[in-house]
C-alpha positions in Angstrom: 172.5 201.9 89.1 175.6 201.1 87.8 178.4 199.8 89.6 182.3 199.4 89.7 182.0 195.9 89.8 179.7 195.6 86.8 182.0 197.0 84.2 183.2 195.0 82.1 186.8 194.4 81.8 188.4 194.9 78.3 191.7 193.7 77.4 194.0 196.4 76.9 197.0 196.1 73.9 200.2 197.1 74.9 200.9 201.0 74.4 200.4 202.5 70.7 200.7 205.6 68.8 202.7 206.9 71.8 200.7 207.1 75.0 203.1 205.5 77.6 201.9 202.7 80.2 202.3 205.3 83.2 200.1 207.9 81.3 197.5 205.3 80.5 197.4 204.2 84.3 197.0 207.9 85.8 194.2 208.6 82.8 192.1 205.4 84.2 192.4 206.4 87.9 191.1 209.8 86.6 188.6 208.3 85.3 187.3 205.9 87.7 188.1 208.5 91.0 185.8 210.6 89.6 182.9 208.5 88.5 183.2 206.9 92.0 184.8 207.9 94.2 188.4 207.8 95.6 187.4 205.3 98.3 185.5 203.0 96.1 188.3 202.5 94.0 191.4 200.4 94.5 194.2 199.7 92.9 193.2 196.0 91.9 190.5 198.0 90.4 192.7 199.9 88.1 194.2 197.2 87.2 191.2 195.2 86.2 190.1 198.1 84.2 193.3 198.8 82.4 193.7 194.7 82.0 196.9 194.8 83.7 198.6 193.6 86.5 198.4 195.0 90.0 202.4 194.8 90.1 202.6 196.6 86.5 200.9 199.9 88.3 203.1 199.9 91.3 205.5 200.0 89.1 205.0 203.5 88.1 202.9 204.7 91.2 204.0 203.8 95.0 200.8 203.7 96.6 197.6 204.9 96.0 198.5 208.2 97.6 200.6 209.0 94.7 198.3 208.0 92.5 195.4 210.5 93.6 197.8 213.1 94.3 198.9 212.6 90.2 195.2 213.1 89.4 194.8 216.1 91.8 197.5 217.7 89.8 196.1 217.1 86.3 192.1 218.0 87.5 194.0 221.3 88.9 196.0 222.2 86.0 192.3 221.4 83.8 190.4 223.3 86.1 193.2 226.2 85.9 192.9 226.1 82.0 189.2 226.1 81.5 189.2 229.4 83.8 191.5 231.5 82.0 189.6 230.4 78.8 186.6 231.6 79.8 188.2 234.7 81.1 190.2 235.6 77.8 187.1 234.1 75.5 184.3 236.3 77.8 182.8 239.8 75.8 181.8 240.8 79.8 181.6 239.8 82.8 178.3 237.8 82.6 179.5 236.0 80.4 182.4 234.6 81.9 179.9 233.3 84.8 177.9 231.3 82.0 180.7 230.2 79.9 182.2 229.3 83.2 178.7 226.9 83.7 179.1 225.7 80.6 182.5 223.9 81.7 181.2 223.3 84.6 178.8 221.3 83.0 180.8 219.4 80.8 183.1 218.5 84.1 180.3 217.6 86.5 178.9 215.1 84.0 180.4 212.2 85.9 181.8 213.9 88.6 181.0 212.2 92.0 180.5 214.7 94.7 182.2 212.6 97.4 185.4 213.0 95.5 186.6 215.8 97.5 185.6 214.4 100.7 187.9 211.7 100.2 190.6 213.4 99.4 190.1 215.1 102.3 190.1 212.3 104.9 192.4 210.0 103.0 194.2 212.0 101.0 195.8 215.1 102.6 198.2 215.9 100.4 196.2 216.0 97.1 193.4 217.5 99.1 196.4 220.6 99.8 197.0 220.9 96.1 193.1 221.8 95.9 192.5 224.0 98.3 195.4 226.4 97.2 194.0 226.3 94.4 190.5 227.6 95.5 191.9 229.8 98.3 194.3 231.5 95.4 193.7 231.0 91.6 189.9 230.5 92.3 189.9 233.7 94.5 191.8 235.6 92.4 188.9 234.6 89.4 186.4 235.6 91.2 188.0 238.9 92.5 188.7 239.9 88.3 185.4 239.1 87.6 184.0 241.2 90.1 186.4 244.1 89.3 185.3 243.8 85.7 181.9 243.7 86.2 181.9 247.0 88.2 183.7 248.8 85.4 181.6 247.1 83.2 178.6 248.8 85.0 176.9 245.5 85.4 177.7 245.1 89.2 177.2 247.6 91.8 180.2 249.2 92.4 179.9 249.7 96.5 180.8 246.0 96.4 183.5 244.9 98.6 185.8 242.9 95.8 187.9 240.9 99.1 184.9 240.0 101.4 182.1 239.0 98.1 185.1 236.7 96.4 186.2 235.0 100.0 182.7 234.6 100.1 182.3 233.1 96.6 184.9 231.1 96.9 184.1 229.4 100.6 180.2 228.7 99.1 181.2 226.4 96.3 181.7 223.9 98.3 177.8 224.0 99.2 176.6 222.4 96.0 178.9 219.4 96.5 178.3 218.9 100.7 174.2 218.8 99.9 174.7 216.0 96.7 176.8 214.3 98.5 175.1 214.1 101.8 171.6 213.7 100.4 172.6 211.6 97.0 169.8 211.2 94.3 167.8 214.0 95.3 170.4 216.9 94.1 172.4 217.0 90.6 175.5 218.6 91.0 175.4 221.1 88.2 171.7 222.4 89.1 173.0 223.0 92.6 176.0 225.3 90.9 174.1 226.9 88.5 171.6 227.4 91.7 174.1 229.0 94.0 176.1 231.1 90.8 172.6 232.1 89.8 171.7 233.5 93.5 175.0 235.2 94.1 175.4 236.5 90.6 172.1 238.7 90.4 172.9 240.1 94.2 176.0 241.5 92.5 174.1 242.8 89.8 172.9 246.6 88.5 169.6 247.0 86.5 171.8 246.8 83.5 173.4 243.7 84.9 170.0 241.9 85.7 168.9 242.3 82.1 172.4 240.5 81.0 171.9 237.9 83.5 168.3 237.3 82.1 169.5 236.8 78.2 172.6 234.8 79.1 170.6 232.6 81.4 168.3 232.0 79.0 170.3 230.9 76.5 172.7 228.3 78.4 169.4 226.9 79.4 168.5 226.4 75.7 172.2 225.5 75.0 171.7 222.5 77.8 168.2 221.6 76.6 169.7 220.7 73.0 172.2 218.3 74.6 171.2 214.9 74.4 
């Protein structure tokens, strides 16, 4: 397996066609806090990566604190965007779930599911920034879609919106506790689609199962074509 320490380390030109030093520092951390880990990764790291020096980073970032807590911002404000797209882009509520998987996809690539577990423990105030976000925006997602599905017909409509969307919301954090807990044996993605699978068809009418059926087969084809 591939590890931090086997990268190798490219020399990096001084800042071109606009993208400042600071910018170019927080996009690395991004990078590598994800792929590994928060832990894993220090700042002589970064550095190393970026082909800078140590002192050059502190410069622009503290501590490493401020550093996560700048890339908890920017995965927040993605996560944020990618939502709403899916929301405004969706014909229906299905839809959005699977569109939703799609970016979830695309995110989870090279997401390491220990991420958030560091944050939690070592970083307490970018670990904050997160759970607002799932405990509001990501509750308030779930809740639309839900409300939009029952007028759409496609979910049953003696469904509780406030108890199945605290619900929702507390059980994605499942898919990430079992791949990073047991790691090799899970993918991250197949645990979401999994858990979204399972909760979506118990929301589901007859009309709604159908949906679920032709959406689900196509996003597997969609991920089957994907090298």
């Amino acid at each position: 397996m591939e590890t931090l320490a086997t990268i190798k380390v490219s020399i990096v030109l001084p800042p071109i066609f606009g993208m400042e030093t600071k910018e170019r520092i927080q996009k690395k951390a991004h990078e590598l806090f994800l792929r590994y880990g928060i832990r894993s990764v220090s700042m002589d790291d970064i550095a190393a990566q970026l082909g800078m020096s140590k002192k050059t980073i502190y410069q622009f970032f503290s501590e490493k604190d401020e550093l996560v807590t700048a890339v908890m911002d920017d995965e927040v404000s993605y996560t944020q965007h990618k939502c709403e797209s899916c929301k405004i882009n969706a014909r229906n509520a299905v839809e959005e779930i699977f569109l939703t998987l799609e970016r979830m996809y695309e995110q989870f690539a090279n997401l390491n599911p220990v991420v958030l577990y560091d944050a939690e423990k070592f970083h307490p105030k970018a670990f904050e920034k997160f759970r607002k976000m799932k405990e509001v925006f990501l509750y308030e997602v779930v809740a639309h879609n839900i409300r939009r599905g029952i007028e759409e017909e496609l979910y049953r409509e003696d469904i509780s919106v406030e108890i199945m969307s605290r619900y929702r919301v507390e059980t994605m954090m499942i898919p990430f506790a079992m791949a990073a807990t047991t790691p090799g044996k899970f993918n991250l993605i197949d645990l979401t689609r999994e858990t979204m699978e399972h909760f979506l068809f118990g929301l589901s009418t007859l009309k709604g199962h159908k949906l679920i059926m032709k959406y689900r087969e196509d996003y597997k084809k969609k991920q089957q074509s994907k090298p």
